[in-house]
N, C-alpha and C positions, 0 to 999 in steps of 0.2 A: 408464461413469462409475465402477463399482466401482476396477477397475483404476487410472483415472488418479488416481482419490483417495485407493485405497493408495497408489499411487506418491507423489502430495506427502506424504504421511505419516509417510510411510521416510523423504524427505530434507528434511521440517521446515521448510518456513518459514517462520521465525522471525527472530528481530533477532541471535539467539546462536550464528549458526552455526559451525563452525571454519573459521576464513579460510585461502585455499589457503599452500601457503606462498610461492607471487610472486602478486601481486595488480594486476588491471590498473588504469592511471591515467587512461586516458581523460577529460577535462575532464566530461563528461555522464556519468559512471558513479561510486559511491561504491561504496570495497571492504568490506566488514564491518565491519573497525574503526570507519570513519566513518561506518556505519549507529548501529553502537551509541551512538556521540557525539552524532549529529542526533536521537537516542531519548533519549538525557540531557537535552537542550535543554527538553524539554518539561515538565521538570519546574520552570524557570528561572519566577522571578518573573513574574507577566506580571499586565496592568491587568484592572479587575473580579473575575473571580475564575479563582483560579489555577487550579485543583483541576478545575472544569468545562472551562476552554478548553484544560488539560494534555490533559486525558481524550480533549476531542474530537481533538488534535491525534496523538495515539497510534491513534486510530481512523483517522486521515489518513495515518497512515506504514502502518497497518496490511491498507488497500484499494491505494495506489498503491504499495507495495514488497513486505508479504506478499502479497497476493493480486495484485501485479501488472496493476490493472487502467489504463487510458488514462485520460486529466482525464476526457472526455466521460462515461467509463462513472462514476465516481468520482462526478461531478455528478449526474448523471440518478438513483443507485443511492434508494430509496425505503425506508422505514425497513421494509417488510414483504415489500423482498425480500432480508434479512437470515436464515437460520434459523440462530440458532445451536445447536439443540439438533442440526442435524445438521451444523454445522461447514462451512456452502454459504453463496456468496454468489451467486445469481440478477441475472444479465446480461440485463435485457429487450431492449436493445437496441446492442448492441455493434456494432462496424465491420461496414457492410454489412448493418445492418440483422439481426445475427444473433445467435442466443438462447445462452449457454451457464450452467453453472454451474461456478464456481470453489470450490473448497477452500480452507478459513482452518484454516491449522495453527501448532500451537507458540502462544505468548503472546499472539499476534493476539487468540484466542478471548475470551482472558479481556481485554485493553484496548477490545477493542469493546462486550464485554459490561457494562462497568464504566462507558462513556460512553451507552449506552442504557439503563442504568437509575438513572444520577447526574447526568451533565453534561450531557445533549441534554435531560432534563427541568427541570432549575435552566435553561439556555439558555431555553426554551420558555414556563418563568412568570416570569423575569425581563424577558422580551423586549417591546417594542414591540408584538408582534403580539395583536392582540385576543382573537382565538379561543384563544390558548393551544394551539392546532393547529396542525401542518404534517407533510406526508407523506415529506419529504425526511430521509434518513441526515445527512448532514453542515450541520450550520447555523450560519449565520451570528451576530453578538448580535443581532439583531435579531428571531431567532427564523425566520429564513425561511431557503431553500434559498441553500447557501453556492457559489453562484456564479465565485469566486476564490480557491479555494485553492493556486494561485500565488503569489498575495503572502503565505500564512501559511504556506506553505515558505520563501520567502526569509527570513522573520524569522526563522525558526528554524534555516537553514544561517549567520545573521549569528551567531546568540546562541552558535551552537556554531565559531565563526568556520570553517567550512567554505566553498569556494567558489562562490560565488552563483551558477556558471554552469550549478550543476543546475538538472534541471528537471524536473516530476512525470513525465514522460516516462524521463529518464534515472531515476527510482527503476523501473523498468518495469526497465529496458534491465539495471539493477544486479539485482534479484534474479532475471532469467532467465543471465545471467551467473554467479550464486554458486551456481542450480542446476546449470547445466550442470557448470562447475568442481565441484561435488560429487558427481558421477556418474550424472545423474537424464537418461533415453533424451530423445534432443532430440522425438522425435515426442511425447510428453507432455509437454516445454517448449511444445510447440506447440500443443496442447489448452489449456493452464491461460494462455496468451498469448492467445488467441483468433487465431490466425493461419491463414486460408483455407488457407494450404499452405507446404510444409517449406523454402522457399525464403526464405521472411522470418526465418525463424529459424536460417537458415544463417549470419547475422554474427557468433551469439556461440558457433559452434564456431572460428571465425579470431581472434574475442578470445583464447579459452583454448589454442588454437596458439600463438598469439602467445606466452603466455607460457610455455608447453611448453618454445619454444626459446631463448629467453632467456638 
């Protein structure tokens, strides 16, 4: 674990990284630039309060594209298996039923940190839910576990007029893509992806061929 969390460390990621200089366009994959644009978005006016649903929504780009996690994992993630003092984000149960922990590097740290101590609790006393409890990371207004964070990526690829035809998947697909294109060993793409084995993560050495030859 040491190792593969020095290694995302070295290559940061983050929302600011330097974009290659040809960038693939793939319909499901967004190149840097339009990482940083869909992170502008969230700063955009939005109904109830801005400030709280910004926050959690930077915490949204911050699991499915810094930390690369799948929607399921993204949903299921539980507000205490967060640590940010060691910069880990604890996968109970990932594809196949298996346990990993990811690295949260660069600005991630500080937007998740900033929605777990501002906006997931203004969420939690403004919400519907009685208890003023819930164990779930990403919440819904209603204060409960946010189920479709789907439809609050498409608002946010409209607000930044970006192409709808992403999908939390393809933020996946985009920063194992901006790592590899930054030099980072695909076998450690392959740990921080959760990927049983090096064959799943063999497409986005053919992405950054792809634009090799170009």
């Amino acid at each position: 674990l040491g190792r593969y969390a020095n290694s995302m460390g070295r290559y940061g990621t983050n929302l600011f990284l330097e974009p290659p200089r040809r960038e693939h366009t793939e319909k499901n994959i967004l190149t840097t630039p339009q990482i940083k644009i869909l992170y502008d978005a969230t700063f955009t006016h939005q109904e109830y309060n801005p400030i709280a649903y910004g926050q959690r929504d930077r915490a949204m780009i911050a699991l499915y594209y810094g930390c690369g996690l799948r929607k399921s994992e993204g949903v299921q993630l539980n507000i205490n298996d967060i640590e940010l003092s060691k910069r880990l984000v604890f996968i109970r149960k990932g594809k196949g039923n298996k346990q990993r922990y990811v690295p949260i590097a660069g600005k991630h740290v500080e937007d998740i940190g900033d929605y777990i101590k501002e906006g997931r609790e203004w969420i939690l006393q403004q919400s519907t839910n009685p208890e003023k409890q819930e164990v779930a990371f990403l919440l819904n207004r209603y204060g409960r576990r946010y189920s479709q964070p789907e439809s609050r990526l498409q608002f946010l690829l409209k607000a930044a007029e970006l192409p709808t035809t992403i999908t939390l998947h393809g933020l996946r697909h985009s920063i194992a893509t901006h790592l590899l294109q930054s030099g980072m060993d695909i076998e450690d793409i392959s740990k921080f992806l959760g990927h049983s084995s090096l064959a799943s993560t063999q497409i986005y050495t053919h992405i950054t061929g792809e634009n090799k030859s170009e």
